[in-house]
C-alpha positions in Angstrom: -6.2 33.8 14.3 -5.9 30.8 16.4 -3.9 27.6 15.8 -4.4 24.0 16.5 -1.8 21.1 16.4 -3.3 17.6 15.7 -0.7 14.3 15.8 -1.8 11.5 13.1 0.0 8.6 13.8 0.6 7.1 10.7 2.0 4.2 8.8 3.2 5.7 5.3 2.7 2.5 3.6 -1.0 2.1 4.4 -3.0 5.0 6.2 -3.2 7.3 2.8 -6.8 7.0 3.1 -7.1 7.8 7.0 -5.1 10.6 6.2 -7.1 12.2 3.5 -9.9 11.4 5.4 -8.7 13.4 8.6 -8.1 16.0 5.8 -10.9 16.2 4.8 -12.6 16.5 7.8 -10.9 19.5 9.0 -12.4 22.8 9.6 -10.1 25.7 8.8 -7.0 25.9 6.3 -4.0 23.7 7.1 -0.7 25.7 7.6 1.9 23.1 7.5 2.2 19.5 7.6 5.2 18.5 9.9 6.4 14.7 9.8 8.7 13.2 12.7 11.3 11.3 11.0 12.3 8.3 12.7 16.0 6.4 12.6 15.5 2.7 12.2 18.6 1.3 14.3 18.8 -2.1 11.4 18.0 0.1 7.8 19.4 2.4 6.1 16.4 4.1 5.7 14.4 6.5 8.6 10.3 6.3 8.5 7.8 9.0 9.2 6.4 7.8 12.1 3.7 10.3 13.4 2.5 13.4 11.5 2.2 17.1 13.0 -0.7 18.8 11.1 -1.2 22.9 11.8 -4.8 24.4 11.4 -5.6 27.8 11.4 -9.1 27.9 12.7 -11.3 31.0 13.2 
């Protein structure tokens, strides 16, 4: 089986429906969904900023 790796950028607040939409539009199974969590220097609290979505195609 082969694997690809797509980055969604992504602002959690607002891109739900990009993001089921990119979903959605995918050809084989998704393995994992991997989101880079950011530090904001000024909160308290860290934001996803970018997700990392596996496929397994083939």
């Amino acid at each position: 089986m082969k694997h690809r790796v797509h980055r969604f950028d992504i602002k959690m607040t607002r891109d739900q429906d990009k993001l089921e939409e990119f979903l959605n539009g995918l050809e084989g199974e998704v393995v994992a969904i991997i989101p880079n969590v950011a530090p904001v220097i000024f909160s308290l609290h860290p934001h996803v900023n970018f997700l990392l979505i596996v496929e397994k195609v083939g």
